[in-house]
TORSELO-822904 format. One record per atom (N, C-alpha, C): x negated, y, z negated; residue number from 0. Coordinates in Angstrom, 2 decimals. Each point is the difference from the previous one (the first is absolute). Layout:
<guvos>
{{X,Y,Z},NUM}
...
</guvos>
This chain:
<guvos>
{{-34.41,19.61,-49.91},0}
{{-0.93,1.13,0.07},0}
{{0.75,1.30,-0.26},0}
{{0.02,1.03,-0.90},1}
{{0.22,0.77,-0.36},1}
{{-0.45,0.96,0.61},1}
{{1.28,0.85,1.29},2}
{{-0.58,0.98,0.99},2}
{{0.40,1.27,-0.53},2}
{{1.06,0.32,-1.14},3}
{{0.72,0.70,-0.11},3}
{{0.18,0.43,-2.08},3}
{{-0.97,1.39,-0.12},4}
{{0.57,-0.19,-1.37},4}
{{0.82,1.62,-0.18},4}
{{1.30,-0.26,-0.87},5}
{{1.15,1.07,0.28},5}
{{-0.33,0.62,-2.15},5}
{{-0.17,1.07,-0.15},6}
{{-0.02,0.47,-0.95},6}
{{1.15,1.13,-0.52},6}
{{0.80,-0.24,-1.35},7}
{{0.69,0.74,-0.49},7}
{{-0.75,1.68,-0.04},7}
{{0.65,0.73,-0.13},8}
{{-0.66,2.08,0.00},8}
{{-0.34,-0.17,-1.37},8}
{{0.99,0.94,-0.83},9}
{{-0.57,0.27,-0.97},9}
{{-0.10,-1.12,-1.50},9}
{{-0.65,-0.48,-0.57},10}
{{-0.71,-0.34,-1.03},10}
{{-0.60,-1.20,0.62},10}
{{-0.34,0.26,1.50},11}
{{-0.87,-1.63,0.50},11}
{{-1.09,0.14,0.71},11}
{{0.19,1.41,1.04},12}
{{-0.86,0.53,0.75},12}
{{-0.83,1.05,-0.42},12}
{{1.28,1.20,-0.30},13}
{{-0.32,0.73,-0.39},13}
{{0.50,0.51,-1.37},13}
{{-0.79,0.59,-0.92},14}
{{0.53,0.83,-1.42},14}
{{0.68,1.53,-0.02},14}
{{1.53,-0.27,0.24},15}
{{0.51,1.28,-0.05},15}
{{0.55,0.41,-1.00},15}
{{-0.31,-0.58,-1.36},16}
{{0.52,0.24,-0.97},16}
{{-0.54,1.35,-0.60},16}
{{-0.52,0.34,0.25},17}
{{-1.01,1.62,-0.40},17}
{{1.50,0.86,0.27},17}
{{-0.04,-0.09,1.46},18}
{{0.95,1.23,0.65},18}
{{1.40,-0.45,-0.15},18}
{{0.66,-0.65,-0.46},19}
{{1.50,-0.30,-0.41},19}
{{0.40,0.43,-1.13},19}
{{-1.28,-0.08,-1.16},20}
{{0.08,-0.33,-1.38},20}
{{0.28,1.73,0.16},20}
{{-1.05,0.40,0.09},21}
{{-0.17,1.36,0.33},21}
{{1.50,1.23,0.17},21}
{{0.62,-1.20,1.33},22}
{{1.04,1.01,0.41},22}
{{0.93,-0.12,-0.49},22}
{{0.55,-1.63,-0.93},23}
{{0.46,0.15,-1.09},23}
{{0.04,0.68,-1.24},23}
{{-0.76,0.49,-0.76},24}
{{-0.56,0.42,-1.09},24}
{{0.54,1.82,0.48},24}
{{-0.38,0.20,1.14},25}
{{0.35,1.26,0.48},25}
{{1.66,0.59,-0.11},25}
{{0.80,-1.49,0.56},26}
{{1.35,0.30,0.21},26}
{{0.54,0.08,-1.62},26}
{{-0.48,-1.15,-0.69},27}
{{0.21,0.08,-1.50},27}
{{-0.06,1.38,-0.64},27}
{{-1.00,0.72,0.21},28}
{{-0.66,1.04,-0.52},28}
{{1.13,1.04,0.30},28}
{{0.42,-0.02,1.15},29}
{{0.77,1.03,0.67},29}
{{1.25,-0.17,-0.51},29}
{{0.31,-1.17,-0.28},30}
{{1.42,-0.54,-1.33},30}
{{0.07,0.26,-0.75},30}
{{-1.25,0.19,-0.50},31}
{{-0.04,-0.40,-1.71},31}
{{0.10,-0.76,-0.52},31}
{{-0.68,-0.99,0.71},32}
{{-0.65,-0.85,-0.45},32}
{{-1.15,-1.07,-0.30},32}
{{-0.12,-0.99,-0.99},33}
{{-1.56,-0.38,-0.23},33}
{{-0.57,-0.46,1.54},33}
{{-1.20,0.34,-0.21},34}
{{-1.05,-0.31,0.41},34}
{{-0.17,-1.95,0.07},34}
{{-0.06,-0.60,0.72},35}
{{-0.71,-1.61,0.76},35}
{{-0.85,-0.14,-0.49},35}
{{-0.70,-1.53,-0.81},36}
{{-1.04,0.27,0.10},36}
{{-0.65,-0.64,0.60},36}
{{-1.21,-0.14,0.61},37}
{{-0.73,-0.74,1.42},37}
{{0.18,-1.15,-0.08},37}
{{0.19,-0.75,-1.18},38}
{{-0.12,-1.76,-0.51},38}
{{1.64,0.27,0.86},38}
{{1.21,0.00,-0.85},39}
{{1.17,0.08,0.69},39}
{{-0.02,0.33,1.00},39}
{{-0.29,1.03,0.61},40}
{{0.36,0.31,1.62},40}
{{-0.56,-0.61,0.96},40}
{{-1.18,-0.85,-0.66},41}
{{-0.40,-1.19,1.11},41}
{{0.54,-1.34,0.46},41}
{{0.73,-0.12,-1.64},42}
{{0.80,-1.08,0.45},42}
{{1.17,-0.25,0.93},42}
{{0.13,1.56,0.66},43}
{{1.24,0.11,0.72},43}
{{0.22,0.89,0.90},43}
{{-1.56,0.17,0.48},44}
{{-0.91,0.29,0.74},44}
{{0.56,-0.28,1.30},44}
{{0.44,-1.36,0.16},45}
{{0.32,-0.23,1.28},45}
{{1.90,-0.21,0.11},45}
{{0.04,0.16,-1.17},46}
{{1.79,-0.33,0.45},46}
{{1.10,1.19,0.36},46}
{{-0.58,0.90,0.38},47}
{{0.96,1.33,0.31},47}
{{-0.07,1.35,-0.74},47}
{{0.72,0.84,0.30},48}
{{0.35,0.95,-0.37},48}
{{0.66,0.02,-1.05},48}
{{1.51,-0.62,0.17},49}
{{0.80,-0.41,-1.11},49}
{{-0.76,-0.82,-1.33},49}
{{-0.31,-0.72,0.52},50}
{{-0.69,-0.58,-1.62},50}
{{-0.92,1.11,-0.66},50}
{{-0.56,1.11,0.54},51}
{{-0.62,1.24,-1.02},51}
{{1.13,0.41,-0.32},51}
{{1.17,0.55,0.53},52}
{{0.93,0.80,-0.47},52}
{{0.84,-0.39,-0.83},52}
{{-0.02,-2.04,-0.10},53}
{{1.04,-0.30,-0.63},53}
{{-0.79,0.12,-1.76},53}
{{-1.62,0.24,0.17},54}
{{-0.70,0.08,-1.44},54}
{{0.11,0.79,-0.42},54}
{{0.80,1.34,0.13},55}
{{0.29,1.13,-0.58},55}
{{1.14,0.45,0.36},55}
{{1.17,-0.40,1.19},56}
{{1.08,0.62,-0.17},56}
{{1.21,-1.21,-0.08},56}
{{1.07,0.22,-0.11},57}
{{1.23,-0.91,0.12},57}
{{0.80,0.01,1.37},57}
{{-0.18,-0.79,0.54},58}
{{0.66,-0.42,1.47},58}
{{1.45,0.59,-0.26},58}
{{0.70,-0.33,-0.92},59}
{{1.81,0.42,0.13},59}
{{-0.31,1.34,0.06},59}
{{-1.11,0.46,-1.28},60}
{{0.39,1.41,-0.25},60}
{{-0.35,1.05,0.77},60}
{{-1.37,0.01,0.67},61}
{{-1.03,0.85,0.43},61}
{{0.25,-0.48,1.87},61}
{{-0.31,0.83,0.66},62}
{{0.39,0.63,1.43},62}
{{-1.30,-1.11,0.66},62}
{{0.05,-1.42,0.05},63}
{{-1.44,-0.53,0.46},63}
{{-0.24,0.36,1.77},63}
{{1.21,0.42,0.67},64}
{{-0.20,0.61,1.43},64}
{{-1.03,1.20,0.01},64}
{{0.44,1.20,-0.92},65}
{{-0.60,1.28,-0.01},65}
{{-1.45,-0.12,-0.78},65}
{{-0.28,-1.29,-0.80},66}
{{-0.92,-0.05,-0.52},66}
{{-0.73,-0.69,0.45},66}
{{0.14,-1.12,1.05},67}
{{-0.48,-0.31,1.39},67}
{{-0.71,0.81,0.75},67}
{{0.89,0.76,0.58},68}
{{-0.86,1.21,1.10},68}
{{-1.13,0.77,-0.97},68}
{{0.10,0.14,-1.16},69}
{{-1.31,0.85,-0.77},69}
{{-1.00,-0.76,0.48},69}
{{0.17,-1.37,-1.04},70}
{{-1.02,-0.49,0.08},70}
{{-0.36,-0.65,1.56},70}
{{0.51,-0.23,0.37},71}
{{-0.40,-0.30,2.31},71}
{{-0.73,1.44,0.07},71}
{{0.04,0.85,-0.51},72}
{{-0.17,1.67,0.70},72}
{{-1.46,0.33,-0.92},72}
{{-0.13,-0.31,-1.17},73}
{{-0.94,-0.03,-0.78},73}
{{-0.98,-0.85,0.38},73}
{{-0.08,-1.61,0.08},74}
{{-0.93,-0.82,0.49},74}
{{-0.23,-0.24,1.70},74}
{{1.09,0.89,0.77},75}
{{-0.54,0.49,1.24},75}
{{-1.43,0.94,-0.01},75}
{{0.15,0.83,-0.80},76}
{{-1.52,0.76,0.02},76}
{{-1.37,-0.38,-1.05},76}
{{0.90,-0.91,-0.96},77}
{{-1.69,-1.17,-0.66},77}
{{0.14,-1.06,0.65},77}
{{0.28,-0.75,0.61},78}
{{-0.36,-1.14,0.65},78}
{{-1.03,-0.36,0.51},78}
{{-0.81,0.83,0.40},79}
{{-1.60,0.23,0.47},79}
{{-1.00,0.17,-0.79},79}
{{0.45,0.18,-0.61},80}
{{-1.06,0.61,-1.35},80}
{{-1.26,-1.10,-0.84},80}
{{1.03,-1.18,-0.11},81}
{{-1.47,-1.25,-0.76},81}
{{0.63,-1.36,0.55},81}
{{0.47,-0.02,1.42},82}
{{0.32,-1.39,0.51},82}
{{-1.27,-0.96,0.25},82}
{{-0.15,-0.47,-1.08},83}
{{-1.35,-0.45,0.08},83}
{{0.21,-1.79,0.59},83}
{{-1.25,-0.49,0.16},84}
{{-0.13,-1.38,0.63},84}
{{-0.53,-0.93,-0.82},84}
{{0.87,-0.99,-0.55},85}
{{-0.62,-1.07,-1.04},85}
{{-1.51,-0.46,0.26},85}
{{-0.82,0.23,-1.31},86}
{{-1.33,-0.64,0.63},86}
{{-0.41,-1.32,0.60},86}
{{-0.35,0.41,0.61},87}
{{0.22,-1.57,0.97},87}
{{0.45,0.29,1.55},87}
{{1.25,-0.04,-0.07},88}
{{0.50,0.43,1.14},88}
{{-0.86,0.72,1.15},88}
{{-0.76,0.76,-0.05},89}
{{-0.81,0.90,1.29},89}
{{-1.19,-0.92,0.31},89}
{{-0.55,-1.49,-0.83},90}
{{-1.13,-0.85,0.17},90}
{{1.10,-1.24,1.09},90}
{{0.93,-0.55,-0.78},91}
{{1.16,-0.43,0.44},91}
{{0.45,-0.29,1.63},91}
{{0.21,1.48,0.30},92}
{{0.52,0.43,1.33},92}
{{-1.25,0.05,0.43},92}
{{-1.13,0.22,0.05},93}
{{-1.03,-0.36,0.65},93}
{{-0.57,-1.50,0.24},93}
{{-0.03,-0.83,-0.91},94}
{{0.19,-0.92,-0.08},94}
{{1.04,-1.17,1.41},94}
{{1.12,0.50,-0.20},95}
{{1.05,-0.36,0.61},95}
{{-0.25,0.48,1.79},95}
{{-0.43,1.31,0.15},96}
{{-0.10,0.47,0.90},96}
{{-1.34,-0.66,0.77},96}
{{-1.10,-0.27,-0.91},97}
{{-1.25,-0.96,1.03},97}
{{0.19,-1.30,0.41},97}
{{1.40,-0.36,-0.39},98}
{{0.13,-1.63,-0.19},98}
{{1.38,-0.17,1.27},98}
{{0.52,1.39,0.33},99}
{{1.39,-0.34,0.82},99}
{{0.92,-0.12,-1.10},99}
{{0.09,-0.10,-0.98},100}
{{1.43,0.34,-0.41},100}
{{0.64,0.92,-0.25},100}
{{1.07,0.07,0.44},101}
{{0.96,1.38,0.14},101}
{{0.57,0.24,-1.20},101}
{{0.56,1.11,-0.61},102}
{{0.79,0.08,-1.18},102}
{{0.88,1.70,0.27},102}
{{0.84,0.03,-0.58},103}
{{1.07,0.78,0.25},103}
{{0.73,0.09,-1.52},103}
{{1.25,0.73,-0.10},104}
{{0.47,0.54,-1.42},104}
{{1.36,-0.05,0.11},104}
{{0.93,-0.73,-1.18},105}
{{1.18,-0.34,0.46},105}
{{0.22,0.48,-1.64},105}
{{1.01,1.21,0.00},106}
{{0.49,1.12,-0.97},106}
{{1.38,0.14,-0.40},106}
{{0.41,-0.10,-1.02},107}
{{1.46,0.63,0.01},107}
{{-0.30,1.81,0.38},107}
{{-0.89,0.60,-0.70},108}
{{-0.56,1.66,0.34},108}
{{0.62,0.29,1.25},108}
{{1.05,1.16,-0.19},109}
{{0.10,0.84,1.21},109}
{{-0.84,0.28,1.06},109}
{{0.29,-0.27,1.31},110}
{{-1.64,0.02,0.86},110}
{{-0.72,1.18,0.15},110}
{{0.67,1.31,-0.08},111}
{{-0.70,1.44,0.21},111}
{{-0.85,-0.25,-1.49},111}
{{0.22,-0.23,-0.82},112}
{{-0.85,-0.04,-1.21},112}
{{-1.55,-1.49,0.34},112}
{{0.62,-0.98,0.01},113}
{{-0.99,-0.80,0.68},113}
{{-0.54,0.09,0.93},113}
{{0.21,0.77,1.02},114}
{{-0.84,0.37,1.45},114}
{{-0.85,0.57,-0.35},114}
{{0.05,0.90,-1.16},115}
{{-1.04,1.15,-0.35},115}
{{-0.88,-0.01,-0.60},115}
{{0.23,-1.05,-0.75},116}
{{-1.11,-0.64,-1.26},116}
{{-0.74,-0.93,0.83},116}
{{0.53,-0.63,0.80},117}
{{-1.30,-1.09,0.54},117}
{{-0.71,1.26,1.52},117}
{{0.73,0.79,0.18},118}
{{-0.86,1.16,0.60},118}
{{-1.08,0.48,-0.62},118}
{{0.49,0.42,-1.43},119}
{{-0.50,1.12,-1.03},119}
{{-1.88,-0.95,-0.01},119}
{{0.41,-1.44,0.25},120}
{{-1.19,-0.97,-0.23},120}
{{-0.42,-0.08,1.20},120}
{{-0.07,0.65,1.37},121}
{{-0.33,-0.49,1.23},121}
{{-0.02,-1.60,0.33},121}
{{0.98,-0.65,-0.34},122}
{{0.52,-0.81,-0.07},122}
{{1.18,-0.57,1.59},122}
{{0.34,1.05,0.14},123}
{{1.47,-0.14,1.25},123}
{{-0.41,-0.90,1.39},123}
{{-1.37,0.18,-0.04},124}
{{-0.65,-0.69,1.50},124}
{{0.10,-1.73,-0.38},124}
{{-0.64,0.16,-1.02},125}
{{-0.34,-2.05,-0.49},125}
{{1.32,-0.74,-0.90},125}
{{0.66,0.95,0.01},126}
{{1.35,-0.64,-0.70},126}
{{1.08,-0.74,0.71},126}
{{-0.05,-1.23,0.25},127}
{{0.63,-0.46,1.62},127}
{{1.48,-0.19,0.15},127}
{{0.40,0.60,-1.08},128}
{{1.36,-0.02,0.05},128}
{{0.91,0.59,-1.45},128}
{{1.09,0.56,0.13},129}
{{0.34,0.60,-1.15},129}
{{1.91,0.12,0.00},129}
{{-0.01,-0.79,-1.20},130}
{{1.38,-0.22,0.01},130}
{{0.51,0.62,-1.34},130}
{{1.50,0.84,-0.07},131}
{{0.23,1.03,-1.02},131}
{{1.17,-0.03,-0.38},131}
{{0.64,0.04,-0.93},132}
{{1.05,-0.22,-1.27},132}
{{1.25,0.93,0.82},132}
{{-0.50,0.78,1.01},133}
{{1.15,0.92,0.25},133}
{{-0.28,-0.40,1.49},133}
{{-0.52,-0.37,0.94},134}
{{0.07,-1.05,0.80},134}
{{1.35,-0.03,0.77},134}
{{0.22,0.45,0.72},135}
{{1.69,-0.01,0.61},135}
{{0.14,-1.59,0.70},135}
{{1.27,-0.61,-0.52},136}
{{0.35,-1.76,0.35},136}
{{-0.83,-0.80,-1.11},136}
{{-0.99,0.37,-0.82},137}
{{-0.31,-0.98,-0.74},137}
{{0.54,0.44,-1.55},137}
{{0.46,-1.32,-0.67},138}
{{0.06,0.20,-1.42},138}
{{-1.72,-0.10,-0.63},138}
{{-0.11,1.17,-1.48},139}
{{-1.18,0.06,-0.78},139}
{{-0.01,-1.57,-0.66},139}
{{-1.32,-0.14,-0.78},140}
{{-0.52,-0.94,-0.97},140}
{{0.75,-0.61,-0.69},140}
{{1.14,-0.56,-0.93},141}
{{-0.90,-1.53,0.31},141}
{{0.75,-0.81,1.65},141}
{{0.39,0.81,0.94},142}
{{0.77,-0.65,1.11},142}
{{-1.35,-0.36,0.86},142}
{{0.20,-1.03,0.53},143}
{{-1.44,-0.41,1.11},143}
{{-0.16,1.11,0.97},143}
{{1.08,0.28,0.34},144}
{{-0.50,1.14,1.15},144}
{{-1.00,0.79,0.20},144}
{{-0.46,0.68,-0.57},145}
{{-1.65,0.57,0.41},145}
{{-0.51,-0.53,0.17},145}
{{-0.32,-1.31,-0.44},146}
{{-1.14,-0.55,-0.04},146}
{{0.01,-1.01,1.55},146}
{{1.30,-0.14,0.05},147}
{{0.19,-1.31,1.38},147}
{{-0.61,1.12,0.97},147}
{{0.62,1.19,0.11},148}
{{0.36,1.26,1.13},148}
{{-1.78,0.15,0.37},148}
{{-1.02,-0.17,-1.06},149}
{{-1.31,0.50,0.08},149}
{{-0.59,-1.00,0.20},149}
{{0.38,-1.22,-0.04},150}
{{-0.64,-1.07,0.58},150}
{{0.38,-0.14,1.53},150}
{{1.47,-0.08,0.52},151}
{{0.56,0.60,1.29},151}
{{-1.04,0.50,0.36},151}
{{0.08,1.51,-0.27},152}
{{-0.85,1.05,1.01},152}
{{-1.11,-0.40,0.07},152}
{{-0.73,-1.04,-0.55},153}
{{-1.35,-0.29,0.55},153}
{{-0.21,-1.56,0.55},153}
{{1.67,-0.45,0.09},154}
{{-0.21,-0.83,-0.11},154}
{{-1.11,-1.63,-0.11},154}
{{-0.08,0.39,-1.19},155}
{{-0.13,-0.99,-1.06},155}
{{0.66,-0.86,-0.60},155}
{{-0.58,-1.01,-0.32},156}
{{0.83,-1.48,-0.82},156}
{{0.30,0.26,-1.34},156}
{{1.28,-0.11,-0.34},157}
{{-0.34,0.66,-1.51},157}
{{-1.01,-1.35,-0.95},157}
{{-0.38,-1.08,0.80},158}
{{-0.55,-0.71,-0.70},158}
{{-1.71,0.60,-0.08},158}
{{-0.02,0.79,0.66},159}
{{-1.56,0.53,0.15},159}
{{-0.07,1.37,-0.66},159}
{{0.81,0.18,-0.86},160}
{{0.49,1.50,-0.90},160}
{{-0.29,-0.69,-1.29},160}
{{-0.37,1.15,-0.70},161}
{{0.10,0.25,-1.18},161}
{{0.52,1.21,-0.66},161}
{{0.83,0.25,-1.46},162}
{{0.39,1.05,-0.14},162}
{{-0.56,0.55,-1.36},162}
{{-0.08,1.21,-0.31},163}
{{-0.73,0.09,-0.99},163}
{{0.91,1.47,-0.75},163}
{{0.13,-0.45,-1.19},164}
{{1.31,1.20,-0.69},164}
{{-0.55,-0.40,-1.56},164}
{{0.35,0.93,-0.56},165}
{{0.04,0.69,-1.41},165}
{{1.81,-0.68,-0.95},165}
{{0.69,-0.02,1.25},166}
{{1.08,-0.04,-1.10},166}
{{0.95,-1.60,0.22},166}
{{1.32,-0.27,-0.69},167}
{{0.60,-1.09,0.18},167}
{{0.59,0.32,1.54},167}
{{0.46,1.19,0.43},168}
{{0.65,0.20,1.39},168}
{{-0.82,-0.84,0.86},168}
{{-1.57,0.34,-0.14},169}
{{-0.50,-0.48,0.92},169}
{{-0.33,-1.16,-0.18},169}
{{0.02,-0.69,-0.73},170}
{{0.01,-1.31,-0.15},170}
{{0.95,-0.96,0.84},170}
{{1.47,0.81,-0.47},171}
{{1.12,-0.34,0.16},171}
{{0.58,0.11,1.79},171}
{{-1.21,1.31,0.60},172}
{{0.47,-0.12,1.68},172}
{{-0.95,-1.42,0.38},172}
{{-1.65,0.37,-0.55},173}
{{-0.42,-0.74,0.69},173}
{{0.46,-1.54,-0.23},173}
{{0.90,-0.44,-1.21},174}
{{0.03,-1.71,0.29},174}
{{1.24,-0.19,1.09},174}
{{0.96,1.04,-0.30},175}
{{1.41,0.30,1.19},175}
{{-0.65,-0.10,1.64},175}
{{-0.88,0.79,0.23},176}
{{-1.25,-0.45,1.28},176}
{{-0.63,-0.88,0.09},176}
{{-0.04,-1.04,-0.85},177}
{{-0.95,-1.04,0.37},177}
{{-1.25,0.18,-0.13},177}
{{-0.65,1.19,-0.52},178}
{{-1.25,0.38,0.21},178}
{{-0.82,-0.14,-1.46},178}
{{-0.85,-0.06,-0.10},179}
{{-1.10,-0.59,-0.93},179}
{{-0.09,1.31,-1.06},179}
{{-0.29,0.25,-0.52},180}
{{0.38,0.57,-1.41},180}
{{-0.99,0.74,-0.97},180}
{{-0.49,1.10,-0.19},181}
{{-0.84,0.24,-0.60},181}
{{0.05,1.02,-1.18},181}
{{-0.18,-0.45,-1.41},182}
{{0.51,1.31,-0.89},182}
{{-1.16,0.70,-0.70},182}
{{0.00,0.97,0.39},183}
{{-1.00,1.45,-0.27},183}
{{-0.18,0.29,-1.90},183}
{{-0.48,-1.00,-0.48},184}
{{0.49,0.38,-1.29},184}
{{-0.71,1.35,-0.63},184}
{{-1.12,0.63,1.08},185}
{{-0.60,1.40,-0.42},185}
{{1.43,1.25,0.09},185}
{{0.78,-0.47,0.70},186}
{{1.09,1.31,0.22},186}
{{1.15,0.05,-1.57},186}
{{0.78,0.31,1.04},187}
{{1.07,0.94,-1.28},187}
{{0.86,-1.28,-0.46},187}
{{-0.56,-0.70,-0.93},188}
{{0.55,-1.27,-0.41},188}
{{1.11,0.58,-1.03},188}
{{0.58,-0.32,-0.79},189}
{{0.73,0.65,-1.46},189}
{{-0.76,-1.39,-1.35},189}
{{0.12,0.78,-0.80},190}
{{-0.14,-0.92,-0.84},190}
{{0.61,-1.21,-0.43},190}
{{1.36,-0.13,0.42},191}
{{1.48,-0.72,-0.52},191}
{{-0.53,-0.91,1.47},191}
{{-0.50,0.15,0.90},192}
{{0.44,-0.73,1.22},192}
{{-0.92,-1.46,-0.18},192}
{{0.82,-1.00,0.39},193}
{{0.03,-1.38,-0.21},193}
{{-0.92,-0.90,1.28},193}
{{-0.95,0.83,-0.07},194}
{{-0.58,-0.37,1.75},194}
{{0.16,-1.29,-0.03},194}
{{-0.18,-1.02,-0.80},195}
{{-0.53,-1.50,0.02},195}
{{1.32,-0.83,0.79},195}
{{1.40,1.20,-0.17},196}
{{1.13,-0.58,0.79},196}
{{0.24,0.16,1.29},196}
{{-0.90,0.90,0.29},197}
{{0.46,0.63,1.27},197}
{{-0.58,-1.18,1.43},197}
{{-0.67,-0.95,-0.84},198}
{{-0.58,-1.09,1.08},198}
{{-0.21,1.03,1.52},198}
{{-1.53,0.86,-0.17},199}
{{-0.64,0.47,0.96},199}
{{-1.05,-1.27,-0.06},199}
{{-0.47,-0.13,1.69},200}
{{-0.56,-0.50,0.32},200}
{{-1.54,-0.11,-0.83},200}
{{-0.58,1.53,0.02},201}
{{-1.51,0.35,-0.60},201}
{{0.35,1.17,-0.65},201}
{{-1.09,-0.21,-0.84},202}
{{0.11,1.21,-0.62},202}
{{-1.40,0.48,-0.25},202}
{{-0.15,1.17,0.29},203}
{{-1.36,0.51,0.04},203}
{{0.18,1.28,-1.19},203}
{{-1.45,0.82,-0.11},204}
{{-0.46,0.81,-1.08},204}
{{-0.96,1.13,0.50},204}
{{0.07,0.27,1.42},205}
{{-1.24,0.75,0.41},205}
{{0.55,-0.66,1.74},205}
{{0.19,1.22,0.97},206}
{{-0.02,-0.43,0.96},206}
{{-1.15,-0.88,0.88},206}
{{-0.73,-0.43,-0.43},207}
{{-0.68,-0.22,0.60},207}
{{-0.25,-1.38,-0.13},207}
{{1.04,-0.55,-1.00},208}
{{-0.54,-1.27,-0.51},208}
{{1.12,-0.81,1.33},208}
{{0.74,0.74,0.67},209}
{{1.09,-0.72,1.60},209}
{{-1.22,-0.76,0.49},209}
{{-1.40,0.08,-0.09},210}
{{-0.75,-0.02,1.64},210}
{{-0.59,-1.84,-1.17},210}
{{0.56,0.03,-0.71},211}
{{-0.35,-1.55,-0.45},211}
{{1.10,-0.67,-1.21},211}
{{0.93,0.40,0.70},212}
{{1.15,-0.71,-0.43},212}
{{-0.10,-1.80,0.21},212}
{{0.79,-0.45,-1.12},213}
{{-0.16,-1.68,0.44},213}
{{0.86,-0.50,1.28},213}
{{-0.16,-0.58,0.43},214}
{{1.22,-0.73,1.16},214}
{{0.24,0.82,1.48},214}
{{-1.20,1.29,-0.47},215}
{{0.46,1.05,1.94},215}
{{-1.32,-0.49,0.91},215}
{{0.55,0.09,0.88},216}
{{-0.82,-0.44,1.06},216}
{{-0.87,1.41,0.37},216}
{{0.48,1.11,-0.89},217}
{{-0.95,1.20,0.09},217}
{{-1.16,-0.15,-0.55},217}
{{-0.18,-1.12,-0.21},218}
{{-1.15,0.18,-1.50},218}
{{-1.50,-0.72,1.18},218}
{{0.28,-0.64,1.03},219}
{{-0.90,-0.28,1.21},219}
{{-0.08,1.03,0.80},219}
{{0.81,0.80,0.26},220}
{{-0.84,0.95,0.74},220}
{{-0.51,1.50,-0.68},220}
{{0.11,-0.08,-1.33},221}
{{-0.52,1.18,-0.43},221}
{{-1.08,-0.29,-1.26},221}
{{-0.94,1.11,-0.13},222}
{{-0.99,-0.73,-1.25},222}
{{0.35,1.23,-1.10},222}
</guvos>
């Protein structure tokens, strides 16, 4: 019985690719240099800071510390701006919520940045647990640790978890956890990426298609 479903932040839950792309394009600008364009900056949407900076500057050559703090200092004040919620997701959590199942968000995302966005959604009350990339004692994605730590705190079986992510990291914590596997193929996929290897458990297209997955025992208590 599936008591427990744990969702990746950004390209699974939520779409923060608006406000990254954004604060990229900004720091570029302030370089002098090109402009992102939304197709590219989604694909990498979820992998850091560095991977925008490494699309326009050179790691040996260019200061990526000082060009760090811009962009942290820049997407500190858009981060709010279009953190939007995959469609689906707000039917989803209702869904989940009439039936008793709990769900919570397990992030590499810095937590002052993730605290705020599932705030920004009045979100912070029904979110039953929240585990974060900067997390003091745990290693980030693909290490099991978040994900064991958020099953812990509620304790839960990780056999009664499911995990649900956008990328190979998360693929890669949740089989390291033991936990059942779910790949978001609506998020920030890349084009080059080889999903068919990544042996995830399910793979869905629309959040909403979790609540009738084959083989979960979620699929009896929810319609």
């Amino acid at each position: 019985m599936i008591r427990l479903i744990l969702f990746d932040l950004d390209g699974t839950f939520v779409d923060t690719a608006f406000d990254i792309i954004e604060s990229a394009n900004i720091v570029f600008k302030n370089n002098n240099k090109l402009n992102i364009s939304y197709e590219a900056g989604r694909e990498i949407a979820s992998d850091g800071i560095k991977a925008f900076l490494r699309y326009r500057f050179d790691e040996q050559e260019d200061n990526f510390d000082l060009l760090s703090k811009e962009f942290l200092n820049i997407y500190n004040q858009k981060f709010l701006n279009n953190p939007l919620l995959f469609n689906g997701i707000h039917q989803l959590l209702k869904d989940l919520e009439c039936n008793g199942v709990k769900w919570g968000i397990v992030t590499n995302k810095a937590r002052y940045f993730a605290e705020n966005i599932i705030r920004h959604h009045n979100l912070t009350e029904k979110c039953s647990v929240l585990m974060c990339g900067d997390d003091e004692g745990f290693k980030p994605k693909p290490s099991p640790d978040l994900l064991l730590q958020a099953c812990s705190v509620l304790d839960m079986n990780i056999s009664d978890t499911i995990y649900v992510g956008d990328g190979h990291r998360d693929i890669l914590s949740a089989r390291s956890a033991k936990i059942k596997s779910v790949l978001a193929c609506y998020g920030y996929l890349k084009k080059a990426d080889l999903i068919d290897d990544w042996d995830a458990d399910y793979l869905i297209h629309n959040p909403l298609e979790i609540l009738s997955l084959d083989g979960l025992a979620l699929n009896n208590s929810l319609s």
